[in-house]
KEKE-898190 format. One record per atom (N, C-alpha, C): residue in three letters; x, y, z. Coordinates in steps of 0.001 Angstrom, whole numbers, padded with zeros to 6 digits, always signed. Layout:
! KEKE-898190
AlaXYZ;...
//
This chain:
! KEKE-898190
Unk+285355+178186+015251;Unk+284725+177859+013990;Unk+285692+178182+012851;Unk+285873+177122+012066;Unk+287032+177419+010910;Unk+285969+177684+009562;Unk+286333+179085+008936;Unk+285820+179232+007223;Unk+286538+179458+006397;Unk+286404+178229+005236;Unk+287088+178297+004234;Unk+286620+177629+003105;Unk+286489+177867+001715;Unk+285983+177525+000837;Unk+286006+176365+000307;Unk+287834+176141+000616;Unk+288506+174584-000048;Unk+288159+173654+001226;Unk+287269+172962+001029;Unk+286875+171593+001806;Unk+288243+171110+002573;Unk+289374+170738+001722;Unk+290541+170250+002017;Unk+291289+171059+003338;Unk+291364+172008+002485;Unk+291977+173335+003928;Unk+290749+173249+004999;Unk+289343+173238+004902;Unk+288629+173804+006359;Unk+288895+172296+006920;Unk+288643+171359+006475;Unk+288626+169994+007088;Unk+289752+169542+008190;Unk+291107+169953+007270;Unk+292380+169971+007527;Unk+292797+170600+009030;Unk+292089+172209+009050;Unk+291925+172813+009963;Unk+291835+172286+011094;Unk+290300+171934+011066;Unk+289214+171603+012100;Unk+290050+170100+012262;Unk+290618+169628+011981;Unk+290834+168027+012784;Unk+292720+168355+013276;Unk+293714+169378+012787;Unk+294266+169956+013382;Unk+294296+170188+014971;Unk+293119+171220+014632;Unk+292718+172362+016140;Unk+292103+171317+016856;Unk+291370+169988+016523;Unk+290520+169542+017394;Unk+292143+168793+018468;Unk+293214+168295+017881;Unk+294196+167625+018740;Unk+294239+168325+019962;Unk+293695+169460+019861;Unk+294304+171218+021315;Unk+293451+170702+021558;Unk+294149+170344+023153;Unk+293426+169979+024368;Unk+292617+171356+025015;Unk+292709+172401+024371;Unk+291867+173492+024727;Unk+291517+174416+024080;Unk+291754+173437+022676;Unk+290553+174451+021832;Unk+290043+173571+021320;Unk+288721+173719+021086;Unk+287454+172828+021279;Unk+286793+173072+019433;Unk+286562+172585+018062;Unk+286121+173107+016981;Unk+284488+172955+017085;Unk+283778+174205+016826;Unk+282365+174005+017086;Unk+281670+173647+015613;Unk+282382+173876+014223;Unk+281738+173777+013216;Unk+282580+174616+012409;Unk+282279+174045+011212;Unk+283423+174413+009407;Unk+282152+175093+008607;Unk+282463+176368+008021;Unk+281903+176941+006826;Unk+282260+177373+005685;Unk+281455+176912+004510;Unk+282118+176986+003028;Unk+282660+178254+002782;Unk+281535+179111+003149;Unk+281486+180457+002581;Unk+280819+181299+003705;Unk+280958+182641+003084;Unk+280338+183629+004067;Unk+279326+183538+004972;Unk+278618+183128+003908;Unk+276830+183193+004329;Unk+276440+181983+005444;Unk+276957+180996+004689;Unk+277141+180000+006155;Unk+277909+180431+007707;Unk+278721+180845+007193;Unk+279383+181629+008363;Unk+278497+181978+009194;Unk+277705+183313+008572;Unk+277524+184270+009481;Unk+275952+183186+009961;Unk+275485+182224+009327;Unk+274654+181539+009989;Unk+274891+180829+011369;Unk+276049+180075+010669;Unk+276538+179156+011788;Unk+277071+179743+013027;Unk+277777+180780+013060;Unk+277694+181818+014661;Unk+276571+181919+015141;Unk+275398+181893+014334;Unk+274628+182021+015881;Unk+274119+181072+016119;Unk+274593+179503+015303;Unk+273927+178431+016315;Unk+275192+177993+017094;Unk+276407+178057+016643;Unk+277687+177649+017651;Unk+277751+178358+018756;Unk+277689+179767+018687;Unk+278429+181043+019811;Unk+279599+180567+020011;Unk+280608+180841+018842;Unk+282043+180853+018766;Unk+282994+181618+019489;Unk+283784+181000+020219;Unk+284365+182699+020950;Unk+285690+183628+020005;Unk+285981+182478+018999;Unk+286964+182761+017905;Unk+286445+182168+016035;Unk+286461+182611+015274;Unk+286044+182263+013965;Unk+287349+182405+013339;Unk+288192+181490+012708;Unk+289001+181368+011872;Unk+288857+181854+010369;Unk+288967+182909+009986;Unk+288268+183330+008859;Unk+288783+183484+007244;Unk+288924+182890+006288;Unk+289241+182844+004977;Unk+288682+184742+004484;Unk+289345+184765+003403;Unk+288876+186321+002796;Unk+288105+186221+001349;Unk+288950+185431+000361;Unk+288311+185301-000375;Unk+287706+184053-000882;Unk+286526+183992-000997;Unk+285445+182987-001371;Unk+284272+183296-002135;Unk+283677+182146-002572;Unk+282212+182729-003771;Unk+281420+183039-002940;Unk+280606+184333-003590;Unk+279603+184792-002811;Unk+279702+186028-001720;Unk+279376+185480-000290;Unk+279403+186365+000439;Unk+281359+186380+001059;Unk+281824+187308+000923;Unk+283530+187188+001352;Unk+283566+187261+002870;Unk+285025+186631+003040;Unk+285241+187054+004203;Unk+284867+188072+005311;Unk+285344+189503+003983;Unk+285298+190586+005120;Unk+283874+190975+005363;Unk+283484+191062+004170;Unk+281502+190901+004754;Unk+281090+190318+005408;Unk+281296+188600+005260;Unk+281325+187729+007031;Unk+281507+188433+008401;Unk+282862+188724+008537;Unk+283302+188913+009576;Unk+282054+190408+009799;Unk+282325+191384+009045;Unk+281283+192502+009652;Unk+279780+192109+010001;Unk+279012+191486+009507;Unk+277881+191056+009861;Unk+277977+189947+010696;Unk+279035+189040+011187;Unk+278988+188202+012629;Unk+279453+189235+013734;Unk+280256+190343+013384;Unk+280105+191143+014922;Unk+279032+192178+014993;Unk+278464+192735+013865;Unk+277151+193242+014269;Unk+276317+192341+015028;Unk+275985+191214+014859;Unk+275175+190119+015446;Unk+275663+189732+016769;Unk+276935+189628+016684;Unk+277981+188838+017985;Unk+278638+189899+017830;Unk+278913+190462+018716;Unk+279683+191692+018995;Unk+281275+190896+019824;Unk+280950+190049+020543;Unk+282014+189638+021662;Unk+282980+188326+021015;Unk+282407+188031+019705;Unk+283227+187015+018866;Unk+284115+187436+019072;Unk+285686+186939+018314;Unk+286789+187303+017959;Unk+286766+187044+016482;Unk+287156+187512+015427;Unk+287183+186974+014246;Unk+288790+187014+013460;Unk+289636+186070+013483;Unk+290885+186122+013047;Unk+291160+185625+011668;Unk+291784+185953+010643;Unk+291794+185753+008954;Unk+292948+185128+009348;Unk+292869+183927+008459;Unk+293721+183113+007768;Unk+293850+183183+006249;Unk+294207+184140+005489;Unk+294322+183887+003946;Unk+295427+183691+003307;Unk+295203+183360+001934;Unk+296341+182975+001464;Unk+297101+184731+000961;Unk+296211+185473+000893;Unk+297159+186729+000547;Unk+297095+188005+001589;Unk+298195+188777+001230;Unk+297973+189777+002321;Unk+298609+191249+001186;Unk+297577+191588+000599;Unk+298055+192168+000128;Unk+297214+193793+000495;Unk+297688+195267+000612;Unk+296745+195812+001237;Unk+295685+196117+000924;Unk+294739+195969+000030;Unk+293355+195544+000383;Unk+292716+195017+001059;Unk+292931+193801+000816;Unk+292745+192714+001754;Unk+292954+192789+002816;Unk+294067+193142+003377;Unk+293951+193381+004903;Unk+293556+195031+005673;Unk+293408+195726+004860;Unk+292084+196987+005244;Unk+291020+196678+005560;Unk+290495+196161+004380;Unk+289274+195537+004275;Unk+288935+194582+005605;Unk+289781+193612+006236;Unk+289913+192852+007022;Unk+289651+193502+008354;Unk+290637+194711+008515;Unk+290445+195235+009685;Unk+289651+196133+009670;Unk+289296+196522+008560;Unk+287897+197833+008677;Unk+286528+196756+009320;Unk+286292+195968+008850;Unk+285481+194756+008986;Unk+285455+194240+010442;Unk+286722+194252+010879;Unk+286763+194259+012856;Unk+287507+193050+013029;Unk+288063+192529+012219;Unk+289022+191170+012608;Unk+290007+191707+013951;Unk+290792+190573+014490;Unk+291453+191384+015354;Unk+292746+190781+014988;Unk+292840+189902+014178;Unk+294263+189665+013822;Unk+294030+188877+012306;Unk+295388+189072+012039;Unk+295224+188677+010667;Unk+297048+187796+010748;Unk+296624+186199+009945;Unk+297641+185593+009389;Unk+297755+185129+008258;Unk+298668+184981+007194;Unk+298712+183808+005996;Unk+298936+182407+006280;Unk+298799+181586+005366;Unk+299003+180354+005020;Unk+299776+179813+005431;Unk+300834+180598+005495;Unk+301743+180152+005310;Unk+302451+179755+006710;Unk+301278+180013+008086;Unk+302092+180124+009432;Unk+301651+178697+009658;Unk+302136+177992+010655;Unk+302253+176893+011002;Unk+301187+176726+011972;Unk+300707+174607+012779;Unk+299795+174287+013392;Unk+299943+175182+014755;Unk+301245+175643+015353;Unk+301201+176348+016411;Unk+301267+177508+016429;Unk+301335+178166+015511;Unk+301613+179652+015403;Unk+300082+180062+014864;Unk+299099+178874+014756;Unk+297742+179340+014060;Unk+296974+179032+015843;Unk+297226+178445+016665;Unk+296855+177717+017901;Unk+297363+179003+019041;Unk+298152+179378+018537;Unk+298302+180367+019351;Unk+297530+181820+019432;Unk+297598+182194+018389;Unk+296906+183356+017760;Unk+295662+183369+018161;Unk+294841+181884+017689;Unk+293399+181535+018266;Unk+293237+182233+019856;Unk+294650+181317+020491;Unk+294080+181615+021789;Unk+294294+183172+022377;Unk+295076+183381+021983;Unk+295094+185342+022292;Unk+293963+186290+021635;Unk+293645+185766+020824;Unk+292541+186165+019964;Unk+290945+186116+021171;Unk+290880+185065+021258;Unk+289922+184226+022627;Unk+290110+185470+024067;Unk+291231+185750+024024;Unk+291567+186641+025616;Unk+291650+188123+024899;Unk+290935+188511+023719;Unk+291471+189944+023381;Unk+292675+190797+022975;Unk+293586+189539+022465;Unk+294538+190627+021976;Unk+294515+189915+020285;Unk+295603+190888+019904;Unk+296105+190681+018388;Unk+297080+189935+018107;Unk+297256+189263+016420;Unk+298438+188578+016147;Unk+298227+189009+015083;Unk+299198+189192+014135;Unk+299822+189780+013336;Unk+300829+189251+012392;Unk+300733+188372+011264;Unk+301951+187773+010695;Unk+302865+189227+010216;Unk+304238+188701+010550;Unk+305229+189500+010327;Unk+305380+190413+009219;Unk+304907+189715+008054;Unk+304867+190650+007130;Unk+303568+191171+006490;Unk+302124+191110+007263;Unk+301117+192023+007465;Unk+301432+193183+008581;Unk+302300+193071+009466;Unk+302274+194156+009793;Unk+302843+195180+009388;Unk+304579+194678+008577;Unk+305028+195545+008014;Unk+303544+196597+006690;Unk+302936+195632+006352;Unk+301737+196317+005366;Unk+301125+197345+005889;Unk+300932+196861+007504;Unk+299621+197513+007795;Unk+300284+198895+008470;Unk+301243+198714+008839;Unk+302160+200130+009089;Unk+302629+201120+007942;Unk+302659+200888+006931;Unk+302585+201450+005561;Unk+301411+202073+005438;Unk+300092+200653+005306;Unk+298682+201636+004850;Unk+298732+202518+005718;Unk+298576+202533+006690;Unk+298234+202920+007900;Unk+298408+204321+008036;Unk+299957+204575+007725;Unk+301027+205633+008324;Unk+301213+206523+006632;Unk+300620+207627+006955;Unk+300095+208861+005995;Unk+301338+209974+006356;Unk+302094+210127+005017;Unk+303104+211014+005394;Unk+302625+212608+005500;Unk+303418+213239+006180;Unk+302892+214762+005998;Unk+303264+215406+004808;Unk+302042+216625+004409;Unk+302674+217549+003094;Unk+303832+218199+003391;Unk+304466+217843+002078;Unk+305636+219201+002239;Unk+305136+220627+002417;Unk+305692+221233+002754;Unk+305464+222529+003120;Unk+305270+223281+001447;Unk+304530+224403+001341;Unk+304779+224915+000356;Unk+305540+226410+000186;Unk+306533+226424-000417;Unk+307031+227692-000914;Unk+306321+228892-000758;Unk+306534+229729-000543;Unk+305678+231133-000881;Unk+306350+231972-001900;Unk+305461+232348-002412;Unk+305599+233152-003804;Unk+306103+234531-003705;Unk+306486+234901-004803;Unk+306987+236269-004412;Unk+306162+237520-004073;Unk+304284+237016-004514;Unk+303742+238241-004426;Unk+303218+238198-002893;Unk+303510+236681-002160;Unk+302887+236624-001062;Unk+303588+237488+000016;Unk+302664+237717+001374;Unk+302808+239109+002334;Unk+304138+237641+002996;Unk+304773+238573+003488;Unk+305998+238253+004315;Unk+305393+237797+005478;Unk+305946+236836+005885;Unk+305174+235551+006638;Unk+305395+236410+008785;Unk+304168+235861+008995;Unk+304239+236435+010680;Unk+304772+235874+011672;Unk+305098+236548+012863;Unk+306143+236097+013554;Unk+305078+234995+014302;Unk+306193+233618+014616;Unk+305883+232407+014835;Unk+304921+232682+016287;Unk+303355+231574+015897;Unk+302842+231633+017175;Unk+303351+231208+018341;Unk+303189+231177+019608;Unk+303809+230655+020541;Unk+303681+229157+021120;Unk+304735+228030+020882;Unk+304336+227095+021278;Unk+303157+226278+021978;Unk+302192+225399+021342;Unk+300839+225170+022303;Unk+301337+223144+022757;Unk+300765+223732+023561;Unk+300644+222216+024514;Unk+299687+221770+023375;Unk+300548+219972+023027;Unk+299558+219014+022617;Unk+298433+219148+023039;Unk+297578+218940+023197;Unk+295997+218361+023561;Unk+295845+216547+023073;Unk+295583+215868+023948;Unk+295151+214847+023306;Unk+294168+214255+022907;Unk+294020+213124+022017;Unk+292603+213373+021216;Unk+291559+212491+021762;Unk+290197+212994+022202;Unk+289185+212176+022771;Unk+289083+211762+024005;Unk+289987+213437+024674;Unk+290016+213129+026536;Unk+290640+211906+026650;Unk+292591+211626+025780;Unk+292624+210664+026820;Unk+293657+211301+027895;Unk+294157+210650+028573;Unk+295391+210651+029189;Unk+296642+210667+028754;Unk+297696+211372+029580;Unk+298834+211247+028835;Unk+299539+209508+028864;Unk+299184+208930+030336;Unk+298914+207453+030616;Unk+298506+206391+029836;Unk+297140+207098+029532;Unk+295937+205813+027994;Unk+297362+206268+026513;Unk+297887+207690+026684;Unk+298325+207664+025132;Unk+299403+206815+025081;Unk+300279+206478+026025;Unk+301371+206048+026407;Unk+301211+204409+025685;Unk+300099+203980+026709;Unk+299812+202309+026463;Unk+299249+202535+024992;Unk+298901+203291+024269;Unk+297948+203075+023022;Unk+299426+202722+021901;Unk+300469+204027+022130;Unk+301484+203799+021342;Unk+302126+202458+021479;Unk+302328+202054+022748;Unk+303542+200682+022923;Unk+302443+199772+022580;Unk+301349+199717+022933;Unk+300009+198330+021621;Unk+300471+198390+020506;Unk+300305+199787+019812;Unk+300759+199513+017973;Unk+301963+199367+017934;Unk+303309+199336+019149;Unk+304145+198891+018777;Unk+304342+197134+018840;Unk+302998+196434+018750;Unk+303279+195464+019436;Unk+303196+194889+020338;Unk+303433+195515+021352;Unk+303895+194836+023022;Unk+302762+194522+023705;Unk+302694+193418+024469;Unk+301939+192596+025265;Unk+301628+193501+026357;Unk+300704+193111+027412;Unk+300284+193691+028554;Unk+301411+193944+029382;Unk+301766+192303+029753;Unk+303052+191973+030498;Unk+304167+193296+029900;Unk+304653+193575+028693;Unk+305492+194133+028336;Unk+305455+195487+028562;Unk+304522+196109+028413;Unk+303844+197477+028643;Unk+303885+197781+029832;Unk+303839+196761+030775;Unk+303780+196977+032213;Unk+305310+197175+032556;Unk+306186+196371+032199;Unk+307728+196593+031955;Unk+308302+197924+031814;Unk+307733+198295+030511;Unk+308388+199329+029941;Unk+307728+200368+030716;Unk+306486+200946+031239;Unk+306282+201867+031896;Unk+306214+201860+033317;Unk+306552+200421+033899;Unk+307394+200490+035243;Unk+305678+200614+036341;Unk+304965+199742+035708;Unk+303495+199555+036280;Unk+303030+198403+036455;Unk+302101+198258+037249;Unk+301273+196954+037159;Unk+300361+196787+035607;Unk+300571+194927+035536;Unk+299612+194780+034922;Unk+298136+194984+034858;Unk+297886+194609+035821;Unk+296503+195315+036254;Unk+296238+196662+036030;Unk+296800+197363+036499;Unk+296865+198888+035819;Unk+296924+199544+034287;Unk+297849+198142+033919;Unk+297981+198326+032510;Unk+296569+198146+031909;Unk+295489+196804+032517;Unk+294505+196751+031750;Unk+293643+197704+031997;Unk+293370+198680+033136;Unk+292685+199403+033243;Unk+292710+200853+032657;Unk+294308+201245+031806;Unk+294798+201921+031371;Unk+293637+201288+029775;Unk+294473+200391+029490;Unk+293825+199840+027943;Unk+291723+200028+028289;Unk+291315+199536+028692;Unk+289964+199506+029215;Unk+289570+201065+028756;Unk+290353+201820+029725;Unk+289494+203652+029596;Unk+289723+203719+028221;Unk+291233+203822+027908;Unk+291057+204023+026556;Unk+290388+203657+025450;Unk+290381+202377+025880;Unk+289525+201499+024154;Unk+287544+202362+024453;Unk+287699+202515+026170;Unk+286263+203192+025582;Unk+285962+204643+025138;Unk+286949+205667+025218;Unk+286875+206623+024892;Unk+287542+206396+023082;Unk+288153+205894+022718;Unk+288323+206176+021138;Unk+287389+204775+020435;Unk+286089+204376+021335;Unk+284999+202845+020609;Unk+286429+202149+019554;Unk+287078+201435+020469;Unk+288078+200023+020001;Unk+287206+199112+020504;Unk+287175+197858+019712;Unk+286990+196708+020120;Unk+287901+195868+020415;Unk+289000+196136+019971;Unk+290237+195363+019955;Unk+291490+195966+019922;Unk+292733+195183+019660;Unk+294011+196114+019804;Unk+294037+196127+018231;Unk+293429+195790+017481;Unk+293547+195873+015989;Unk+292707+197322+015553;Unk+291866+197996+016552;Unk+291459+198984+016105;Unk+292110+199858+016876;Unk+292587+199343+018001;Unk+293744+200803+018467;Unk+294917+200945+017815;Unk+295697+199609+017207;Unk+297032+200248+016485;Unk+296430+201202+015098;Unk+295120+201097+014560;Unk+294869+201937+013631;Unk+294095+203037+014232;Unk+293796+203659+015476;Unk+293330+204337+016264;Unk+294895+205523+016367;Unk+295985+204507+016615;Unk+297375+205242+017109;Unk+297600+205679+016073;Unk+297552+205009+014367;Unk+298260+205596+013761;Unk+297581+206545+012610;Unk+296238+206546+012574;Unk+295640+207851+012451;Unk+295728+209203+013078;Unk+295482+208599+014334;Unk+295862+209854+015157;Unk+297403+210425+015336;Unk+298066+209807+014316;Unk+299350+210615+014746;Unk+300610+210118+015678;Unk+299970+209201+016734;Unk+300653+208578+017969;Unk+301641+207655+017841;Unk+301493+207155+016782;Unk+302825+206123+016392;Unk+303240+206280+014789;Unk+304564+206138+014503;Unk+304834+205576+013200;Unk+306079+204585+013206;Unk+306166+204433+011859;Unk+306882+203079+011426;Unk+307881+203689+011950;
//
């Protein structure tokens, strides 16, 4: 399902995507509110989603079609990416976010990974979203002269990791926000794919991800990855 305000662009879309011999367009919405109507007479497995429009927005769309449809995919197409907008986007549960500016196959593609659960990411939203994302630490502060002379250092503690996972689940959580595909992950840690998804699986249910768009901001809250 493609939403977008400008008639020209959703139209444009939808007779685009209809050429994909395997992606199928179920229906175009102006605005939000239609949106979140029209999901539940289509059952979309992907919603192409605009951000800003009159009325009800994007990111309000998208949050009230996965309260309703939980198993949608909802992917933004806007013309800006600036970080609001794409917070807002992913606080909301999108699982990928592109601009305008990407092309008929690079929007066809995204759809379809989007459709199988993973993320896409235009190149320079992610550089954004690794910025918002990634919270530097305080400097340390000085101590004063009236303060007591500082105590001898505690003794090294083993990490703990956060929310019972594995040192395994933390492994795959970091190389997701770096990016990397199943296939790739399986590479780099010298495993099956299959393993890999069952790795991703425990994890996404112990830290409630719906997607890899809430685990790369899962990783980089928690500490597990940075830029």
């Amino acid at each position: 399902m493609v939403v977008d305000d400008q008639q020209i662009v959703r139209e444009g879309l939808m007779s685009l995507l209809d050429l994909m011999d395997d992606i199928e367009v179920v229906g175009g919405a102006a605005d939000g509110a239609e949106a979140v109507r029209l999901a539940g007479e289509t059952s979309p497995r992907v919603v192409l989603m605009d951000l800003r429009m009159p009325g009800m927005g994007g990111a309000e769309a998208t949050r009230r079609i996965l309260s309703e449809h939980p198993d949608v995919a909802v992917l933004v197409l806007s013309t800006f990416a600036d970080d609001e907008s794409l917070v807002d986007a992913l606080n909301a549960g999108a699982c990928g976010y592109l601009t305008k500016d990407a092309n008929q196959e690079q929007i066809a593609v995204a759809i379809r990974s989007s459709a199988h659960g993973q993320s896409t990411f235009d190149p320079a939203v992610t550089r954004r979203l690794t910025a918002a994302l990634s919270v530097p630490a305080a400097p340390p502060v000085a101590p004063s002269r009236s303060s007591p002379p500082p105590s001898a250092p505690a003794p090294a503690r083993r990490r703990v990791n956060p929310d019972g996972l594995t040192g395994r689940e933390v492994d795959v959580l970091k190389l997701i926000a770096q990016g990397l595909s199943n296939g790739e992950i399986a590479s780099t840690l010298f495993i099956e794919e299959t393993t890999v998804k069952t790795h991703i699986n425990n994890a996404f249910a112990k830290i409630n991800a719906r997607n890899r768009a809430d685990a790369v901001r899962y990783a980089y809250q928690q500490g597990l990855a940075r830029p």
